[in-house]
N, C-alpha and C positions, 0 to 999 in steps of 0.2 A: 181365479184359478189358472187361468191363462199364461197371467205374468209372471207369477213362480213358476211354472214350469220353464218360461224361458231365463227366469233368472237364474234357475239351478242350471241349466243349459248353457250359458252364457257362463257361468261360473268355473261349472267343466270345461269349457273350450278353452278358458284362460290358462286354467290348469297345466291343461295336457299342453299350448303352446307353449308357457312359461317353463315347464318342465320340472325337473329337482334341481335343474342348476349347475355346480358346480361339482356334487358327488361323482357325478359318472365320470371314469375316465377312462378313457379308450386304453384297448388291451397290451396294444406296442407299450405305450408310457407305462402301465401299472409293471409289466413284466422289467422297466427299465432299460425300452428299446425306443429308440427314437425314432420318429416318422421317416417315411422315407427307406427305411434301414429294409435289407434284402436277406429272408436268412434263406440258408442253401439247402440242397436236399438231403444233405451227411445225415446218417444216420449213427444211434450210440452204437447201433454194430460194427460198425464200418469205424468208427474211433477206437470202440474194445480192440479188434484186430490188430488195426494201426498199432497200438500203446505192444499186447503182446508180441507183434511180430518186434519190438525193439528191446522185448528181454524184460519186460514187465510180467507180472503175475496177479491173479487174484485183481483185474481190475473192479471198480465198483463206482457208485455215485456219481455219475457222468452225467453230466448236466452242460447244455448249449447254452451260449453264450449271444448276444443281438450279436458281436461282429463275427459269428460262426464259428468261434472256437471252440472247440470241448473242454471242459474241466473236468478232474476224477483223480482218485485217489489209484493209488495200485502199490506193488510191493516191487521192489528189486534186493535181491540174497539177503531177504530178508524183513527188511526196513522198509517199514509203510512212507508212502510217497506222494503229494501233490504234482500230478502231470497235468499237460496241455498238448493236445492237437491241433494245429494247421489247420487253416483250411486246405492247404493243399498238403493236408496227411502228415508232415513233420511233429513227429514226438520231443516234447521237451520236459524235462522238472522244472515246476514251477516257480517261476520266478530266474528260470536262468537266463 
């Protein structure tokens, strides 16, 4: 009775050393951020503004980036729009 208890024990210990492996992947990489990488304290409010105060409207979907960019959609006179912010606050359409 003795030794199954340490074999089941023994069995566990392997377990939990051996791990799952290869599933786990740390959260930088799954989000597509590579180690290392620093993101800053901008917040989507602080890009909403940014994007408005350059004549944008109806910003939306603003989503950071690992190199701290903002992406989001917005409208100018009119015509929905792919922008980008800066880290250091510069508004652009994306891709310019």
């Amino acid at each position: 009775m003795q030794w199954t208890i340490g074999v089941f024990a023994a069995a566990g210990l392997m377990a939990i050393v051996a791990g799952p492996g290869p599933q786990i992947v740390r959260r930088a990489e799954a989000s597509g951020c590579i180690n290392g990488e620093r993101i800053d304290s901008s917040t989507a409010d602080m890009a909403k503004k940014n994007i408005e105060h350059a004549g944008f409207q109806q910003v939306r979907d603003l989503k950071k980036g690992c190199d701290n960019f903002w992406h989001g959609k917005a409208a100018r006179e009119g015509v929905d729009v792919y922008v980008v912010v800066s880290p250091r606050g510069e508004v652009m359409r994306e891709g310019d």
